[in-house]
C-alpha positions in Angstrom: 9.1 -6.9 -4.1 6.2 -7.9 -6.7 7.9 -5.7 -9.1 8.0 -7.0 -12.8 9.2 -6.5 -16.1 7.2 -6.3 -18.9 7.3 -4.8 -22.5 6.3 -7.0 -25.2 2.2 -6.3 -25.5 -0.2 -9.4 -26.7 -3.5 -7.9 -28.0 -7.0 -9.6 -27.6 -9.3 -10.2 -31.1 -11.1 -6.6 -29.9 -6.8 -4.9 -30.0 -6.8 -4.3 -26.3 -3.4 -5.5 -24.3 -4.1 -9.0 -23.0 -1.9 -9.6 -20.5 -3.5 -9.3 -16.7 -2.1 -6.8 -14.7 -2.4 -7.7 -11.0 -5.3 -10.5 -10.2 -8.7 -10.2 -10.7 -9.6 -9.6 -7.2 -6.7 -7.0 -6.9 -6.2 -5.6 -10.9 -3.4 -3.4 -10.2 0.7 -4.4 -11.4 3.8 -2.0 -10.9 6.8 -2.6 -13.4 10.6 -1.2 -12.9 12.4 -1.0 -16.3 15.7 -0.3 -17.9 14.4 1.2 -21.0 18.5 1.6 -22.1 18.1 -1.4 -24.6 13.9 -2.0 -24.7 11.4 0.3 -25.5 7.3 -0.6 -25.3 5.2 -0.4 -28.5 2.4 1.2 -29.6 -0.4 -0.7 -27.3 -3.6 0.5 -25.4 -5.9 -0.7 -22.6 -8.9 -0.3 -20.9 -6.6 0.4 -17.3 -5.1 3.2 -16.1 -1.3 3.5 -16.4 1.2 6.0 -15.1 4.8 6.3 -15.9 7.2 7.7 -13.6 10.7 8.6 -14.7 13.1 7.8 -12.1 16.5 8.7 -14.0 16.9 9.9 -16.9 14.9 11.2 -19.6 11.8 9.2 -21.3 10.4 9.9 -24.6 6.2 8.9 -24.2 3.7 9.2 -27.1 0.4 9.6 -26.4 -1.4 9.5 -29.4 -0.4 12.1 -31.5 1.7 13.4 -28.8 5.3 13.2 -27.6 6.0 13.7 -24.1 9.6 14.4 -22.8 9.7 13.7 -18.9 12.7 14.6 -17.0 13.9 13.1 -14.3 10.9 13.4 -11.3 8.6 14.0 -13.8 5.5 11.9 -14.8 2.5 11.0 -16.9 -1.1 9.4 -16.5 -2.3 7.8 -19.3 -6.1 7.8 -19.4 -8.1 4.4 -20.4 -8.5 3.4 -24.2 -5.7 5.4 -25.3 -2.8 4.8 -28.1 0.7 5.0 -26.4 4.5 3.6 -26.1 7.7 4.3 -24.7 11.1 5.0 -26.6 14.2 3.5 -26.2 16.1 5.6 -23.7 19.0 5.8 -21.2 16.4 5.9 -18.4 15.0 3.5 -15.6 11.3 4.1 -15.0 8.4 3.1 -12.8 5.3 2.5 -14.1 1.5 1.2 -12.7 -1.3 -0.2 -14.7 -4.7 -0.6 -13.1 -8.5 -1.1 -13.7 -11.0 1.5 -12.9 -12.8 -0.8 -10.2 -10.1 -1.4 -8.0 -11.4 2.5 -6.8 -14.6 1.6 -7.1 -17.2 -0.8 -8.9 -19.6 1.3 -11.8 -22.8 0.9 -9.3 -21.0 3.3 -6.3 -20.1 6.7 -5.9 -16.6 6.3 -6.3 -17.0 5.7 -10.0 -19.2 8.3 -10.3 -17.4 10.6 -8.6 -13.7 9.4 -9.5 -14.0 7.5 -12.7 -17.1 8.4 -14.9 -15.1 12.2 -15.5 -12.0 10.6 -16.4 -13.5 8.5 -19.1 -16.2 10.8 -20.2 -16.2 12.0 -24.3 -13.6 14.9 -23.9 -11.5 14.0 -21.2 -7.9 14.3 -21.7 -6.0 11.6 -23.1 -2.9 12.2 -20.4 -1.8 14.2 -18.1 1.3 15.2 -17.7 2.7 16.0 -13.6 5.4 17.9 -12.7 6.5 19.3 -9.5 6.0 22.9 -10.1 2.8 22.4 -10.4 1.2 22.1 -7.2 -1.5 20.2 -7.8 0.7 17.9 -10.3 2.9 17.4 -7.1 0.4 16.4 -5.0 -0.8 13.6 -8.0 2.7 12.4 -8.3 3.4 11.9 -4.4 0.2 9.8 -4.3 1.6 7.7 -7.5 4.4 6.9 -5.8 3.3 5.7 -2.6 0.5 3.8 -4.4 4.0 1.9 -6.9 5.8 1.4 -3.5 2.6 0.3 -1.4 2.3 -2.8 -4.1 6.0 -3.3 -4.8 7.1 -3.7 -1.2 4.0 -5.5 0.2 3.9 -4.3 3.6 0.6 -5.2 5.9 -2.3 -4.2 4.6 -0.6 -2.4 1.3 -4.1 -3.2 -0.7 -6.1 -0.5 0.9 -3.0 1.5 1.0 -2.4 1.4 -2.6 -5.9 2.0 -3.1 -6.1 5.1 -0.9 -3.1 6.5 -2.6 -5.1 5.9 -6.0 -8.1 7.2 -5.1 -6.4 10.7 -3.6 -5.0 10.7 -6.9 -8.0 10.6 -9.1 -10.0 12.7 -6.8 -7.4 15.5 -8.0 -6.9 14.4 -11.7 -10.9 13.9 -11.7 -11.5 17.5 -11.2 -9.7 18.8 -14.5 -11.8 16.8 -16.8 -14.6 18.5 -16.0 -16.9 19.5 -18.7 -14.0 17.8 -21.0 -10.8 19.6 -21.7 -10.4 17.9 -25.1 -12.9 17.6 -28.3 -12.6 15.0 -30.2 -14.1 14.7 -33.7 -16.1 11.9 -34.7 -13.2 11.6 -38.0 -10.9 11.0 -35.2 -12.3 8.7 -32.8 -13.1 6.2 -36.1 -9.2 7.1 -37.2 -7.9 6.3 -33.7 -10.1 2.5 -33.7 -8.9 2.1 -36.9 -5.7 2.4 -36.3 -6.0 0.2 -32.7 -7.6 -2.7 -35.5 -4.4 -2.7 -37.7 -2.2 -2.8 -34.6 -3.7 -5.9 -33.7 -3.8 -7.2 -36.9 0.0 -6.8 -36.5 -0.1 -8.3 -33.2 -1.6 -11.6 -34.7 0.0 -11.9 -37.8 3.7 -10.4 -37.1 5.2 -14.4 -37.8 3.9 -14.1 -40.6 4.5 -12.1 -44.1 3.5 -9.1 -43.6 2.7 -6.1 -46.0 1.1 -2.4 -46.4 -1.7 -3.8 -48.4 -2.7 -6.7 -45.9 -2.4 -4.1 -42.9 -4.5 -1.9 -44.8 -6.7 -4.2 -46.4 -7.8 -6.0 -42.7 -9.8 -2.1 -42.2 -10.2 -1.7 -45.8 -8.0 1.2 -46.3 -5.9 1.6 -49.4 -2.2 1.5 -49.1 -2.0 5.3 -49.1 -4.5 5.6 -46.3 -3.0 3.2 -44.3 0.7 5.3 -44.5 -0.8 8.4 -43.8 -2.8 7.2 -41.0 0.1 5.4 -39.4 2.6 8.9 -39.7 -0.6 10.7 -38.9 -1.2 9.0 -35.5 2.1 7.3 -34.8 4.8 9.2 -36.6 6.3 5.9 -38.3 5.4 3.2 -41.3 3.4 0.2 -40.9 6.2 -2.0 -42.2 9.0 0.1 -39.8 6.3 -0.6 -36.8 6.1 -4.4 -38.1 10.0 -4.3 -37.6 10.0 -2.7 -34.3 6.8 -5.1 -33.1 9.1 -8.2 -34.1 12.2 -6.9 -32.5 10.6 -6.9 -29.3 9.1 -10.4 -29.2 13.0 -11.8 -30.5 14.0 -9.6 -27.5 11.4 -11.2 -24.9 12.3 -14.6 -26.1 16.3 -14.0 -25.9 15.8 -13.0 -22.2 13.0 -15.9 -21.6 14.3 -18.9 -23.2 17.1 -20.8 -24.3 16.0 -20.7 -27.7 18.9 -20.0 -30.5 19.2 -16.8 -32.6 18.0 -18.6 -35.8 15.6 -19.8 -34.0 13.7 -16.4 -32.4 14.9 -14.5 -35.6 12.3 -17.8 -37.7 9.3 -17.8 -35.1 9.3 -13.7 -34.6 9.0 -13.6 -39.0 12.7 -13.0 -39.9 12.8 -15.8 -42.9 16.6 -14.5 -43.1 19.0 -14.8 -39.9 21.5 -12.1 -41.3 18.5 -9.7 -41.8 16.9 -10.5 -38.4 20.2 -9.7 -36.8 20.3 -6.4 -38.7 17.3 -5.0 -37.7 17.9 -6.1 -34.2 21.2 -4.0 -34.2 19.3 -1.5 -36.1 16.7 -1.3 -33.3 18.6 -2.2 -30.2 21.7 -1.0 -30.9 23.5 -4.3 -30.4 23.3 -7.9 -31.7 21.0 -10.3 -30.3 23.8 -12.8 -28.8 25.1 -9.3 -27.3 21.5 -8.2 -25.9 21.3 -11.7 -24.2 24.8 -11.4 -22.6 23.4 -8.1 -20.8 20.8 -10.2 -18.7 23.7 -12.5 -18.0 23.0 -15.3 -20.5 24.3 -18.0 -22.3 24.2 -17.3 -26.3 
């Protein structure tokens, strides 16, 4: 199956998620993921993603939003938008792809299926449940587009696509004449915010304080607090913590590198302290985190 695992985000110099998701000739990736001890940070890109909870319950923020999805239930996260996944008893399924795998801007399948989804308004998500008729028929599509690329059968790259673009032609017609206003305060808070995230993204080995997140959008320390509860409902330095945490955990699953080791090269300058906040944030140590994927300490 080309199913993968993937939650530590690496942002580009313009904050957008740098990993490639699928190939450039076929820019779509589906991920299966036991969010028990892992959660995905704050991160956005210029893709498409959906989110499918397969068992249990997932806790999703969408910019200022928290969505609960119950078992069955999903979300489509539209392009350029803030979100990240909490730490949850739950296994999901999840699909990131670029606009022109439906269609390239210069044919009518962008205009038709893509430019109302990304037009000033549109909604940042949406959220699909199977009550909902038309939500039911958007998450039946989603799903056979995640299986069509995780099992590979013949010909599964116009399949998926199909799937996608029955998917979109549905979602497409609810962002018309934009369902959401945005105010020009809040589209310069919502950049400002993807800058500093990056910032954290590039700097996170390093020391790292309130005034140098704030200072790299020239904020003051106050404004930088607010803006971070305001749009993520946490602290810079708490995000900093959680950001770290993450890339110690990729590296405990990836390498054979010790614990005072990935505590130093992930900016814990104290091995008690990076073990800590790892229990703090996992819920278990990091030699215990690494003996869940079967691994030597």
């Amino acid at each position: 199956m080309a199913v993968q695992v993937c939650n530590i985000i690496v942002a580009s110099s313009e904050g957008r998620e740098l990993a490639q998701h699928g190939s450039p000739m076929f820019p779509i990736a589906c991920y299966a993921e036991d969010m028990t001890a892992d959660s995905v940070a704050w991160h956005w890109h210029e893709e498409f993603e959906y989110i499918l909870s397969e068992k249990g319950i997932l806790c999703v923020d969408v910019n200022k939003t928290r969505v609960r999805l119950n078992q069955g239930e999903g979300i489509f996260v539209n392009s350029g938008a803030l979100h990240a996944v909490e730490q949850s008893p739950a296994l999901l399924h999840s699909s990131v792809f670029h606009p022109r795998l439906v269609g390239g801007m210069d044919t009518i399948f962008w205009q038709k299926l893509i430019k109302p989804m990304t037009q000033p308004g549109a909604p940042a998500f949406f959220l699909l449940n199977e009550a909902v008729p038309w939500q039911k028929e958007v998450l039946a599509c989603l799903r056979d587009a995640w299986r069509e690329v995780a099992d590979e059968p013949f010909d599964y790259e116009n399949r998926a696509r199909y799937h996608l673009s029955a998917a979109l032609r549905i979602l497409s017609t609810q962002c018309v004449g934009g369902k959401t206003k945005v105010s020009q305060q809040e589209q310069i808070a919502a950049e400002r915010m993807k800058q500093m995230l990056r910032f954290v993204e590039e700097h996170y080995a390093e020391e790292l304080t309130v005034e140098k997140i704030a200072a790299c959008v020239a904020l003051s320390e106050s404004a930088c607090l607010r803006s971070f509860r305001q749009l993520l409902g946490t602290t810079p330095i708490q995000y900093v913590k959680q950001y770290r945490v993450e890339k110690a955990a990729e590296l405990l699953r990836s390498t054979r590198l010790k614990t005072g080791e990935i505590g130093a090269e992930c900016g814990f300058a104290d091995g008690s302290y990076f073990i800590k906040t790892f229990r703090e944030v996992k819920h278990c140590t990091p030699l215990e985190y690494r003996q869940r994927f079967g691994l030597e300490a």
